[in-house]
N, C-alpha and C positions, 0 to 999 in steps of 0.2 A: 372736133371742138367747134362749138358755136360762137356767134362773132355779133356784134353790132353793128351796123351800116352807119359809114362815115363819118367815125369816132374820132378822124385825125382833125379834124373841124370845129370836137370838142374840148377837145388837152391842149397844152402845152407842154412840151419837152424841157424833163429836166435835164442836165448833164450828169453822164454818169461817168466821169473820170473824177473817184471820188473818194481815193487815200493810195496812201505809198507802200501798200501791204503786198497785194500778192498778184504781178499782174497776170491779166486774162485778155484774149481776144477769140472773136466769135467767127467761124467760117458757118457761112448759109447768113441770111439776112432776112429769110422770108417771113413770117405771120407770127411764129411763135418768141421769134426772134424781140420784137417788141418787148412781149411778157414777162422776159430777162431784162432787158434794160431798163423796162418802168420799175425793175423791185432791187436791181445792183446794189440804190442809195443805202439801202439797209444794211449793208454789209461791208465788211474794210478788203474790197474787191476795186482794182483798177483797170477798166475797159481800154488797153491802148491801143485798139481798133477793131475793123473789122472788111473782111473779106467772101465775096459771095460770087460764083461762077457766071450770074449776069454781071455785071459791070453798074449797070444801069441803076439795079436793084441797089446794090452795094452805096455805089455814091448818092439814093434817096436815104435811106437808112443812116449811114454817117453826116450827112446834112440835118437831118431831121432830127437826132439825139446828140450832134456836137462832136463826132468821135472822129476820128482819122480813119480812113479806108486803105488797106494793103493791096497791091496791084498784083499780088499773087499769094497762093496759100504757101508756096515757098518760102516770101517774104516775112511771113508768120514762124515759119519754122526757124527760119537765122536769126528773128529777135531776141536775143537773152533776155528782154525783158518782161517774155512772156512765157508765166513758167506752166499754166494752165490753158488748154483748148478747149473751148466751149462746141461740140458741134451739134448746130443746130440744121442740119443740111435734111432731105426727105431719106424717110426710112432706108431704103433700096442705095443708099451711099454709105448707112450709117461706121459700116465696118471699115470699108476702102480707108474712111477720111480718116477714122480713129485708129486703122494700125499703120497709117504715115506718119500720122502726128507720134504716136508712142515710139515706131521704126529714129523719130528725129530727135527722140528723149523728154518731150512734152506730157505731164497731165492730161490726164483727159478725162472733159465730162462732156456726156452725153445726152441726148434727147432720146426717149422711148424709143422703140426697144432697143438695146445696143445691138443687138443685127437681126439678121431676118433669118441665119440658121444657126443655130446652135453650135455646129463646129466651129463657124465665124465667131461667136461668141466666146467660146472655149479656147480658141486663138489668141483673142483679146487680151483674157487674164492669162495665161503663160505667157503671152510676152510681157504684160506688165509688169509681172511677176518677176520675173527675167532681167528685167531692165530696172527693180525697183522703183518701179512707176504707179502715180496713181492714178486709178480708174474708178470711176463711177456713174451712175443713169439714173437717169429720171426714171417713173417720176420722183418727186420731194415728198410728197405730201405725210407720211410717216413720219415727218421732222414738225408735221404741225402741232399747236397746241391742240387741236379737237382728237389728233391719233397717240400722243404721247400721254393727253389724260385719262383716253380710252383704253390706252396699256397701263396705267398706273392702276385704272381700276381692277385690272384684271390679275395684275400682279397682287394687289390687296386682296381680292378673294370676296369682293365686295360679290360677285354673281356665286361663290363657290365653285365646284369643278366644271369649265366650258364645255359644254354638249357639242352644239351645234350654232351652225352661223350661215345668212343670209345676206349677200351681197350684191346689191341692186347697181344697174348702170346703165339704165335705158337715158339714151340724150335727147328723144322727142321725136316727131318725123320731120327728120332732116330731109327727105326728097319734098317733102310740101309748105319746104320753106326761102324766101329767096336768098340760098346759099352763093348762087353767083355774083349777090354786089357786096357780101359779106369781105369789108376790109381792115386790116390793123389798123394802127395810129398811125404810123409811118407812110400807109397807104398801100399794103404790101396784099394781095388777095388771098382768099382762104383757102389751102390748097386742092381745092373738093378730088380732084382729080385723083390724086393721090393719097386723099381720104378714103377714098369710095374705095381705090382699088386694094388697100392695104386693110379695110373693114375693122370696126369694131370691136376683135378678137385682140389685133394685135395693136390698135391704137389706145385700147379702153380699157381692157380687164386688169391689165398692170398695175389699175393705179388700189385696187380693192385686193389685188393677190400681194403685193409689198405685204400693206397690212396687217395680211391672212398668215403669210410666213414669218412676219417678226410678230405676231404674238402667239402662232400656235406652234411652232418650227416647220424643219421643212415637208412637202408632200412625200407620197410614196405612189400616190396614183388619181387619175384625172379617167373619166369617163361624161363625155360632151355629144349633145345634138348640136346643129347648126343649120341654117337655112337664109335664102337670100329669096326674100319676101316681095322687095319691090325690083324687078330686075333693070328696068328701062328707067332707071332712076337718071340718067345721062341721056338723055334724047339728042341722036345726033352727034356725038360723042364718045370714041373706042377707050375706056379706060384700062383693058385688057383683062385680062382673065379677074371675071367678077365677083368682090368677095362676099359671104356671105353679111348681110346686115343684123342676123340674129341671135344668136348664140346661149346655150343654158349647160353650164359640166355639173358635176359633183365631185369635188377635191377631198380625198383622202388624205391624212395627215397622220404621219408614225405617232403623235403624242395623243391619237385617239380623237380625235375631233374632226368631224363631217362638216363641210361648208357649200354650198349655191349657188354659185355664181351666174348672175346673168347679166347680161348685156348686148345693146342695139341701139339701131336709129331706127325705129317705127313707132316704138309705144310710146307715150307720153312721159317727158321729163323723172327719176326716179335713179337719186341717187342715196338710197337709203343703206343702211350696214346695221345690222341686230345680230348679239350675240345669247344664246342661250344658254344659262348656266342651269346648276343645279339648283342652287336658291334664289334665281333671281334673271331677268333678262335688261341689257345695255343697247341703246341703242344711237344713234346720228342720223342724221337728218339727209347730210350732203359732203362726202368725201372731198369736193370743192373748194371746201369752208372750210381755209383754216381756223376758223374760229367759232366752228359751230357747236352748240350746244352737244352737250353727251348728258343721256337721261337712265336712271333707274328705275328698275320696279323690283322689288322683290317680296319672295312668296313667304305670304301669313295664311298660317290653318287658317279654314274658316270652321264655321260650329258644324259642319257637315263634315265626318269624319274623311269621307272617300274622296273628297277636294280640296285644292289648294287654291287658293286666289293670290294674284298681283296685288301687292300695292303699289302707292304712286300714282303717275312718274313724280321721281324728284328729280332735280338738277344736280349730277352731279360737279364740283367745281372745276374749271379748267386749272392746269396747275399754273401756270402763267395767263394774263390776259392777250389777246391776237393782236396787239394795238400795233405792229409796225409801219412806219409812216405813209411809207413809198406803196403803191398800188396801183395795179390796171383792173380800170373797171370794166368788168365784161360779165357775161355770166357764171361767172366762176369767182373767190377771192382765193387767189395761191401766192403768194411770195414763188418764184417761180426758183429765183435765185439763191435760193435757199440751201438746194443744195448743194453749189458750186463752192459757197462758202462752207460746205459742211468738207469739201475734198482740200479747199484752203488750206480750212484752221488744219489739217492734218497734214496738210504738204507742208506749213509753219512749223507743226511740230507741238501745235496747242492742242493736241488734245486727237481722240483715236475717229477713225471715220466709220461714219454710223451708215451709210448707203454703201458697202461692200461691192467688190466685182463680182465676189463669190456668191454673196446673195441676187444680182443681179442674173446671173447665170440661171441660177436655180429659177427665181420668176419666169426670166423667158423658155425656159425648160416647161414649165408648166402651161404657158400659154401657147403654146408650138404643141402641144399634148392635145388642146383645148380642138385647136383646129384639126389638129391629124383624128383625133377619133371623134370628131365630127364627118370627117371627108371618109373615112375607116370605120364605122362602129364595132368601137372595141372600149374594155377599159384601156390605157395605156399608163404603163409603169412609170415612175420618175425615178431616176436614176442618179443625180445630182444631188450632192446635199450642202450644207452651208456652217459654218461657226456662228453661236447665237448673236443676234444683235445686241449692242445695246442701246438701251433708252437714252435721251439726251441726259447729261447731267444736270440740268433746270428742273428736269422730270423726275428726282429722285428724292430731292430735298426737300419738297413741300407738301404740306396738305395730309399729314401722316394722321391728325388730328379729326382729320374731315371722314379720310377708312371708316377710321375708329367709328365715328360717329355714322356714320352711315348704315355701318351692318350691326348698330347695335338697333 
């Protein structure tokens, strides 16, 4: 993720101990940690601290957003009053910390990927499971309005039957940018270290395969190139065994639909997603955005009998507006926390959780495909499968008029 230089210079921290509803506390403090605090207010979520294996770190972060600091992730675990774990710790922890927390009967929500092997992960949901616990990962962004009006339209049949789908996620050349003074608001650094060495596959592709499996269901097989293009991207610096920066699969899908995925840090900025239907092609701009436009075009004979042409684009409508108050400005617009409150309202009992374990599973199933028949050329099979999603209920009730009108 790309970052601003010295942004804490620019905000002001809001408090985000901010309703009596469902409390949470955060273990990791580092970069991303921010992202979740600046978007809490949005949500009937109560921060009652947080805890980070530096010290140091911990107590700038709880100073900086108003929050109280735990002197151990222990501390965290004996509080009855926190009935959800947020970890935000680096990838290569992600498991340790979330099968403590669920081992202690906590919630847990997660930061990408929920682990780094699949068994780990497969761990995760049986014991959840197990323990009638909830579990869930980032990322959120499927819960945005630009992904839920992009299923809405798909579900209308506004494209006809989905062919095929293009999913872009180049972040720009990151080695030719000064990634070293890139800091949060809090003042926390970016973690390049463990950017670099976890690459692109497994930090990036997630956020465009969520998408890919709640509206086409899930894969049956993954066939990927990969390659690490700039390699002395750390001069001076052992990140350890170096990930590739480049990545391109082809995801197979049992409901018939072929998707593209690419993604890196070399090429230039491109977070595009286009799907191709039979009458017609949908497209977004920047999986980012949660509020970004979603476009149509679809196909009118022309007077030449052997072709069809595009029309458009039109706009199709979002089914809600993206107006939520609270935001960190960076280059990205995500409600971060979006989906903490989405395992909330289901740990409350309002309502079903729409970011599944089991779909969780299955993504990082596909993205551990991505890289092994990369390192392997091979196809390789997915083996995992998922209960379908559902779409937000916001996303259901509106705009039924707008279909209509659109594919007439």
């Amino acid at each position: 993720m790309s970052a601003v230089d010295n942004l804490a210079e620019k905000k002001t921290p809001t408090a985000v101990l901010c309703g009596p509803d469902t409390g949470i506390a955060f273990v990791g403090c580092g970069y991303v940690a921010d992202f979740y605090a600046a978007t809490l207010p949005n949500h009937r979520l109560n921060l009652r601290g947080v805890f980070d294996a530096r010290q140091e770190r911990a107590e700038t972060f709880g100073a900086f957003h108003k929050v109280p600091v735990y002197p151990s992730i222990e501390a965290i675990l004996a509080d009855d009053s926190v009935e959800i774990v947020v970890n935000l710790t680096n990838p290569s922890s992600h498991y340790d910390v979330s099968r403590r927390c669920l081992e202690a009967g906590k919630h847990v929500y997660s930061e990408k990927p929920l682990a780094l092997r699949l068994d780990h992960a497969s761990d995760l949901l049986e014991l959840a499971s197990r323990r009638g616990l909830g579990l869930s990962s980032a990322p959120c962004s499927l819960l945005s309005e630009t992904a839920q009006s992009l299923w809405h339209a798909l579900r209308g049949g506004v494209i006809g039957q989905p062919r095929l789908a293009y999913a872009e996620l180049d972040d720009g050349a990151i080695h030719q940018m000064p990634f070293q003074n890139w800091i949060s608001i809090s003042g926390a650094p970016w973690p390049y270290v463990d950017e670099f060495r976890t690459g692109p596959i497994m930090e990036h592709a997630g956020y465009y395969v969520t998408w890919l499996t709640a509206f086409f269901g899930p894969a049956t097989a993954v066939t990927s190139y990969a390659g690490l293009l700039v390699p002395d991207r750390l001069a001076g610096v052992d990140p350890g065994p170096p990930a590739p920066d480049f990545a391109c699969a082809v995801i197979e899908f049992a409901s018939g639909v072929i998707a593209r995925l690419t993604c890196g840090t070399v090429a230039p900025e491109n977070h595009t997603f286009t799907i191709v239907g039979d009458e017609g092609v949908l497209s977004v701009d920047d999986c980012w955005n949660f509020g970004a436009p979603v476009t149509v075009r679809t196909r009118a004979d022309s007077a030449r009998a052997r072709h069809h042409y595009l029309t458009g684009p039109r706009t199709y409508p979002l089914v809600r507006p993206a107006d939520y108050p609270h935001r960190y400005t960076d280059t990205h617009d995500m409600d971060f926390a979006r989906g903490v409150a989405d395992l909330a309202a289901s740990v409350r009992g309002e309502g079903r959780q729409h970011l599944t374990a089991e779909h969780a599973v299955h993504v990082l199933e596909i993205v551990l495909a991505m890289a092994r028949s990369a390192a392997e050329p091979a196809r390789v099979r997915i083996d995992s499968t998922f209960a379908p999603l559902a779409p937000q209920d916001w996303a259901t009730d509106q705009f039924e008029a707008d279909v209509v009108a659109l594919r007439s």
